[in-house]
C-alpha positions as a Markdown table, in Angstrom:
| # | Residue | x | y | z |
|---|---|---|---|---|
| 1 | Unk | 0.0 | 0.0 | 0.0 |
| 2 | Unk | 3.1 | 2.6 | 0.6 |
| 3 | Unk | 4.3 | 1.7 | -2.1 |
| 4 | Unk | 1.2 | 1.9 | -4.3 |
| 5 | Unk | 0.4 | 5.6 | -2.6 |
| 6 | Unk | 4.1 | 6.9 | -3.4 |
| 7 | Unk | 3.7 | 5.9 | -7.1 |
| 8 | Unk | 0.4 | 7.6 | -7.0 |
| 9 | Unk | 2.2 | 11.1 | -5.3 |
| 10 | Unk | 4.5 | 11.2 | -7.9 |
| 11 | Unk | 1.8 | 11.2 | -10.6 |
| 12 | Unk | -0.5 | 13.2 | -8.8 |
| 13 | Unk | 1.3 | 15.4 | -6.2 |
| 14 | Unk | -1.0 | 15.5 | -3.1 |
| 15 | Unk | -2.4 | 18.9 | -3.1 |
| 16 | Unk | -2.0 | 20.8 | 0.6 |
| 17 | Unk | -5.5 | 22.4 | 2.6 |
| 18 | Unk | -3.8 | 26.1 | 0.8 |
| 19 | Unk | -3.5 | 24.9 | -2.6 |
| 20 | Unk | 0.2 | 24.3 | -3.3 |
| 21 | Unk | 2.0 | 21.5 | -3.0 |
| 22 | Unk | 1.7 | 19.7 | 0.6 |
| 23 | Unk | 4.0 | 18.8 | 2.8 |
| 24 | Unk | 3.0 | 16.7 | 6.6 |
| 25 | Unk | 0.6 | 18.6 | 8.2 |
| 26 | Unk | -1.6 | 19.3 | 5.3 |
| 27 | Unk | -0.3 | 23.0 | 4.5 |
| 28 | Unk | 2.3 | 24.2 | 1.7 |
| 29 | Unk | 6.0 | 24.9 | 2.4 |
| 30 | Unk | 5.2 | 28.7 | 2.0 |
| 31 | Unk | 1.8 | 28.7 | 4.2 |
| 32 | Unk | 3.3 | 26.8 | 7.4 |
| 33 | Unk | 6.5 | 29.1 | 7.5 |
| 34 | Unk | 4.3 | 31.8 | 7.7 |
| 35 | Unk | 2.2 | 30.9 | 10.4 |
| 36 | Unk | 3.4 | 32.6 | 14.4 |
| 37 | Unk | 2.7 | 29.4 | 16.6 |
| 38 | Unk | 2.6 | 30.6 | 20.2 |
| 39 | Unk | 5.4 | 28.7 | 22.1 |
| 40 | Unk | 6.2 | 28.8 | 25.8 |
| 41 | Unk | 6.4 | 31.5 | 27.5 |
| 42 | Unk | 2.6 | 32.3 | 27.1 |
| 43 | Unk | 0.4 | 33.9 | 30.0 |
| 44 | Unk | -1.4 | 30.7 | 31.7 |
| 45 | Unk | -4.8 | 33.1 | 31.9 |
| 46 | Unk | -5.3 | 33.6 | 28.7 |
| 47 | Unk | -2.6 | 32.0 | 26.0 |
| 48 | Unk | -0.9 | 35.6 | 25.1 |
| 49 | Unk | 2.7 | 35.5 | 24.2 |
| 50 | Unk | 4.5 | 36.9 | 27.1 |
| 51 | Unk | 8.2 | 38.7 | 27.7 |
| 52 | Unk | 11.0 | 35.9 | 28.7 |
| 53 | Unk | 11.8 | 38.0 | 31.4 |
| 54 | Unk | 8.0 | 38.1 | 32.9 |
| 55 | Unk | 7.5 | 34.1 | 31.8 |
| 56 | Unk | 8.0 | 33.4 | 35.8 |
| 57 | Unk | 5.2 | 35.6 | 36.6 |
| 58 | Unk | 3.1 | 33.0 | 34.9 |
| 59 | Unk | -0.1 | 35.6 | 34.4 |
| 60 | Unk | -0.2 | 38.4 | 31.9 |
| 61 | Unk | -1.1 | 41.9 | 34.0 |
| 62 | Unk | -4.9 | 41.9 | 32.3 |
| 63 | Unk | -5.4 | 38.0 | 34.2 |
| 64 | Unk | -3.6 | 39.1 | 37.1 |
| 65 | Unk | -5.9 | 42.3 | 37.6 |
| 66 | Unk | -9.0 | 40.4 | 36.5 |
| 67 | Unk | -9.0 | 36.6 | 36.3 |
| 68 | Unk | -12.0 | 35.1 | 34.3 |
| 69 | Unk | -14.0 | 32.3 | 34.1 |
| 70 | Unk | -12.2 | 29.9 | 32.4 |
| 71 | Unk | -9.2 | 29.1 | 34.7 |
| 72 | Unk | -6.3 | 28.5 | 31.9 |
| 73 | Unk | -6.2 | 29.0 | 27.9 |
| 74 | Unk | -3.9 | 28.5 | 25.0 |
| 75 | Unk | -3.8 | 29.2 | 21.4 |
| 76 | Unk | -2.2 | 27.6 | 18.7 |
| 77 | Unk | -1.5 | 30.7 | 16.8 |
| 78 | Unk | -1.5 | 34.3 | 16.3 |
| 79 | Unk | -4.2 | 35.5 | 14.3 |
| 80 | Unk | -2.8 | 37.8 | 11.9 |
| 81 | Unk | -3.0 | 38.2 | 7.8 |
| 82 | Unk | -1.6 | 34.8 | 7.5 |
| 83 | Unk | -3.7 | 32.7 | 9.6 |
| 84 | Unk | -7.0 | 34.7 | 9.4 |
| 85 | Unk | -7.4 | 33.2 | 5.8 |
| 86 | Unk | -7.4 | 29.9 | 7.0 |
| 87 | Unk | -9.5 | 30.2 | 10.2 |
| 88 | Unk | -12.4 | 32.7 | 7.7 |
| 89 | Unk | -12.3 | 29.7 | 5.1 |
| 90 | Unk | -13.8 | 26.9 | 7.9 |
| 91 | Unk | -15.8 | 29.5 | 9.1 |
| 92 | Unk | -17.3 | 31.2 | 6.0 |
| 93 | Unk | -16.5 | 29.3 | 3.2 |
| 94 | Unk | -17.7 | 25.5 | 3.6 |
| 95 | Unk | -13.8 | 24.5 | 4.4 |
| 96 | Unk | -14.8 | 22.2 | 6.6 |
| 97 | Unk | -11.3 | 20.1 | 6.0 |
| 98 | Unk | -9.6 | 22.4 | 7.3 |
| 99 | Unk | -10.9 | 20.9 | 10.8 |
| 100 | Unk | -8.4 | 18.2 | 11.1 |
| 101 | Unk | -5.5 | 20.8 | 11.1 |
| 102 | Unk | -6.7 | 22.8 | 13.6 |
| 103 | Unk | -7.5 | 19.4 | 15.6 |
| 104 | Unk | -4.0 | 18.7 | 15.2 |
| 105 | Unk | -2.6 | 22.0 | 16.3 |
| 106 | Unk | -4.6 | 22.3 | 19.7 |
| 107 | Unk | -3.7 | 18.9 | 19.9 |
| 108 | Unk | -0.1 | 20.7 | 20.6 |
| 109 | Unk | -1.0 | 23.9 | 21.9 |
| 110 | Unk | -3.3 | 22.6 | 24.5 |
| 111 | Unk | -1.8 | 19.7 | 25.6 |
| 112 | Unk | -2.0 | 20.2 | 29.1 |
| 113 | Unk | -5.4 | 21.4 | 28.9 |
| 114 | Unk | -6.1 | 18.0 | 27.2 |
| 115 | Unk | -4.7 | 15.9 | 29.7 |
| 116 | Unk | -6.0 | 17.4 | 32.6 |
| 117 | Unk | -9.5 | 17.3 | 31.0 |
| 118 | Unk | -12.6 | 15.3 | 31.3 |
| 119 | Unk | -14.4 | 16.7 | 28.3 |
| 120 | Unk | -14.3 | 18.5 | 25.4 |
| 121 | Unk | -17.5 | 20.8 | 24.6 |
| 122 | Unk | -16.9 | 23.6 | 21.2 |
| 123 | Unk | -18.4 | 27.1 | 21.7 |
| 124 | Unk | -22.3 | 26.6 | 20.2 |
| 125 | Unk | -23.8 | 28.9 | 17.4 |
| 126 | Unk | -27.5 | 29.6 | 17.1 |
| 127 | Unk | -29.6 | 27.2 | 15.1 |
| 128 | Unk | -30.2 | 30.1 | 12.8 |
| 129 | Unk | -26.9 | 30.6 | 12.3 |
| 130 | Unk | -26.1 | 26.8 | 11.7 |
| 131 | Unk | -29.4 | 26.7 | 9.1 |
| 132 | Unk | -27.1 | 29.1 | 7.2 |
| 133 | Unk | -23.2 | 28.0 | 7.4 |
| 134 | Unk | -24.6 | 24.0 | 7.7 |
| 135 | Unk | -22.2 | 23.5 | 10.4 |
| 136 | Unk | -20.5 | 24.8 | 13.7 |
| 137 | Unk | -17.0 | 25.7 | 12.9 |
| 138 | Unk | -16.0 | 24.6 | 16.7 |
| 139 | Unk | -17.8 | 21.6 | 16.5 |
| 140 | Unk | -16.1 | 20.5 | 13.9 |
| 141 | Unk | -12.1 | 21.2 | 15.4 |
| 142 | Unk | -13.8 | 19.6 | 18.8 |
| 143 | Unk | -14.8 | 16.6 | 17.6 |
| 144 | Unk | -11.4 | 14.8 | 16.1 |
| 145 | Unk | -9.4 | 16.7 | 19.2 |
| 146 | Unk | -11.3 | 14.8 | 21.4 |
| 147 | Unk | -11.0 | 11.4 | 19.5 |
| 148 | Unk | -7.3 | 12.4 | 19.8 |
| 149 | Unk | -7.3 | 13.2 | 23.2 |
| 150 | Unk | -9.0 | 10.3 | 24.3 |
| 151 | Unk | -12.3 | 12.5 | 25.8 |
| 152 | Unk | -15.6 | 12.6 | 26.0 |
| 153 | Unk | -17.0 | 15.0 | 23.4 |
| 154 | Unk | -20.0 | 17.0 | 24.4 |
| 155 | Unk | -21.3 | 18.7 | 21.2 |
| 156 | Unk | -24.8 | 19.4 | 22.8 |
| 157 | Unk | -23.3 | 20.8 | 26.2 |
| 158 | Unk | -24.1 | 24.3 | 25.4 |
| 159 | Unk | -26.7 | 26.3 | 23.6 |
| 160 | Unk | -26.6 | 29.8 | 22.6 |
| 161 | Unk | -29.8 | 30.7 | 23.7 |
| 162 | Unk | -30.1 | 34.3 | 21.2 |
| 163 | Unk | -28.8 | 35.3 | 17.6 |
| 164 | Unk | -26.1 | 37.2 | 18.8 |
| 165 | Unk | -24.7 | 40.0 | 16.0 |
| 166 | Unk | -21.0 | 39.0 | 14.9 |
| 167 | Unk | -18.1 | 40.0 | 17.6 |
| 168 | Unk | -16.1 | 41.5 | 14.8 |
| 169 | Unk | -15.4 | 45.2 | 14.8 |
| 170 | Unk | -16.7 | 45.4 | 18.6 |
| 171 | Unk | -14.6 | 47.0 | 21.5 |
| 172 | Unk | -14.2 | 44.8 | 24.7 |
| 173 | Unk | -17.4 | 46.5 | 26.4 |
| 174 | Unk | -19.7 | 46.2 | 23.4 |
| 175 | Unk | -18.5 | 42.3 | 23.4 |
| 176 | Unk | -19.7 | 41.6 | 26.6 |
| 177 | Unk | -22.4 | 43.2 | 26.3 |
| 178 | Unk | -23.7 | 41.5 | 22.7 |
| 179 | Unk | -23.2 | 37.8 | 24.6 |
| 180 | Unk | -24.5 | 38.7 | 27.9 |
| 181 | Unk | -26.7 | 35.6 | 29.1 |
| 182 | Unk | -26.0 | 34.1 | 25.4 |
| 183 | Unk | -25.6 | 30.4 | 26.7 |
| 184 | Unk | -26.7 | 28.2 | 29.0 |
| 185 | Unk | -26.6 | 24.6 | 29.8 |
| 186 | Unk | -30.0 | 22.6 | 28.9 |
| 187 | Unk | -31.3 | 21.0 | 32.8 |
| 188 | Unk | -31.3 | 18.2 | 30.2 |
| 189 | Unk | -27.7 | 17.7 | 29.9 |
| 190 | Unk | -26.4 | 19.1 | 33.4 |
| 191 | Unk | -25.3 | 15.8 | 34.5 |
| 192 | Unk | -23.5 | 15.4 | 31.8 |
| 193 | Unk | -21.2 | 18.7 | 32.7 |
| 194 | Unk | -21.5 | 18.2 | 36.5 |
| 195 | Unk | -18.0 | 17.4 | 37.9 |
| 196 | Unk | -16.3 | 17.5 | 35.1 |
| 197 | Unk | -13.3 | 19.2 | 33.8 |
| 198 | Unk | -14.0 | 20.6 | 30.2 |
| 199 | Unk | -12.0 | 21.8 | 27.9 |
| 200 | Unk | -14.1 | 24.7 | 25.7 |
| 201 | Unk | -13.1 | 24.7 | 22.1 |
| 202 | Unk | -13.1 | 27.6 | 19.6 |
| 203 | Unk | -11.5 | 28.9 | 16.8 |
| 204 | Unk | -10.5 | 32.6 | 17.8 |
| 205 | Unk | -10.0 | 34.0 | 21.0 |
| 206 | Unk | -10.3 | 38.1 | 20.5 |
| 207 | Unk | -11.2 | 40.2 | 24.4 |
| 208 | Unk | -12.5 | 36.4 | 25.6 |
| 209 | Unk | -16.2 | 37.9 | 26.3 |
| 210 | Unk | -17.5 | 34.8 | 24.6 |
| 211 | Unk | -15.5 | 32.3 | 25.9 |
| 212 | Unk | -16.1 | 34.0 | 29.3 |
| 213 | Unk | -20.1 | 33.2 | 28.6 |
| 214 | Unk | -20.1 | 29.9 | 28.0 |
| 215 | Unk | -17.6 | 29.4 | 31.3 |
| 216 | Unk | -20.0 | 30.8 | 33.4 |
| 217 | Unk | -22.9 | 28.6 | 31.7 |
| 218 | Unk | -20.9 | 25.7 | 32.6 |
| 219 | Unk | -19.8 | 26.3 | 36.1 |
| 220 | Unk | -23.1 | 27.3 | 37.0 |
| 221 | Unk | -23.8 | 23.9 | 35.4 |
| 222 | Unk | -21.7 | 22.4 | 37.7 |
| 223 | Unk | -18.8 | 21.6 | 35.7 |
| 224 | Unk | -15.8 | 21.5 | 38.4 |
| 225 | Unk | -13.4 | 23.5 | 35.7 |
| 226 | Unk | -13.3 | 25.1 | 32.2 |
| 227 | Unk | -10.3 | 26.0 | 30.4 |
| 228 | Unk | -10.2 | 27.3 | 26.9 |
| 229 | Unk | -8.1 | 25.9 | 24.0 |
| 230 | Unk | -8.7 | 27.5 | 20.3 |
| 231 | Unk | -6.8 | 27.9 | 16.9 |
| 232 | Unk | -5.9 | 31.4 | 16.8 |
| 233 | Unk | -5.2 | 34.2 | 19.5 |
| 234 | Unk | -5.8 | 38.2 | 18.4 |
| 235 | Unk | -2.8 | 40.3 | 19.9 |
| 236 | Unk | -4.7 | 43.4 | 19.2 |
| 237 | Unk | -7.8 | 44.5 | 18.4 |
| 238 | Unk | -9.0 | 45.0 | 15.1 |
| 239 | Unk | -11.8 | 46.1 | 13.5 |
| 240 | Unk | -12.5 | 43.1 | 10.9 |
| 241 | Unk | -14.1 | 40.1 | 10.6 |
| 242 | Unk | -13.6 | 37.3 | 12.7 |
């Protein structure tokens, strides 16, 4: 079968998840180089790349003056003009193979997220929303982490409650204030999330207002911790879509 699967690369170079030729990993030469991948030392609160000379203080000065809801968080990469392409294509433009390679990345990133985890549950978009892009975008990088991981995957954990407008272009205040009492936990499924450890999955993490929701929902749930692992982590605001 190797054999049969080189011959068949040489005649028909696999093609990488940006359109040039692939290499392991599923992106082009060009397109991984490109990528910033956030590396030790990052701040423990909330996954921002932090000074060597403050990497002992473990907590960027933002966690330290105002911790949040979810207790730890980690980002695979910077979300600048390189990345933003891929993360806009699995959310906007029906790229849902792109999945996979963000699996593979928080697989990395979040690693001890993962292993101190009980569950994985992805950040929930409103069924009128979902009518629309046919799938959630979190959903679908949650799903084969958790296979990876070895945890339970609890797609159904959370619900966004309202049609929220998009976070893109919003200042911190306005964010909170668009996903105030957005989510919740169903009674339904509370014992599903009660005790555990969960791991909450999205793709970009911008002032955290939205991941900060759906922490609360879940520790009011009874969920013993939430952390926060996604793909991409803004290092300044900007206003464009996300």
């Amino acid at each position: 079968m190797g054999l049969g699967r080189g011959l068949l690369d040489l005649l028909l170079p696999p093609t990488s998840l940006d359109g040039a030729a692939a290499i392991s990993g599923g992106l082009s030469a060009g397109a991984f180089s490109k990528i910033t991948f956030l590396d030790d030392p990052v701040c423990d609160g909330c996954g921002l790349a932090v000074a060597y000379a403050d990497a002992a203080l473990e907590r960027c000065p933002a966690c330290q003056a105002k911790p949040r809801a979810f207790q730890r968080a980690r980002a695979a990469c910077v979300y600048d003009e390189h990345s933003r392409d891929l993360v806009l294509k699995l959310k906007h433009a029906d790229r849902a193979d792109l999945a996979g390679l963000f699996a593979r990345w928080l697989s990395r990133s979040g690693a001890d997220l993962l292993a101190e985890a009980d569950a994985v549950v992805p950040v929930p978009v409103h069924r009128a929303r979902l009518l629309s892009r046919r799938y959630n975008q979190a959903a679908e990088i949650a799903r084969p982490l958790a296979r990876m991981a070895g945890l339970t995957y609890l797609p159904d954990a959370l619900v966004r409650q309202r049609d929220t407008a998009s976070q893109g272009g919003k200042s911190a205040s306005a964010r909170q204030r668009n996903v105030a009492a957005a989510f919740a936990v169903p009674a339904s499924r509370r014992s599903r999330v009660a005790g555990r450890r969960i791991v909450l999955i999205d793709d970009v993490l911008t002032t955290g207002a939205t991941a900060e929701g759906c922490a609360r929902a879940l520790l009011k749930a009874g969920a013993s911790r939430v952390t926060l692992s996604v793909v991409a982590r803004v290092t300044e605001m900007r206003a464009r879509p996300i």
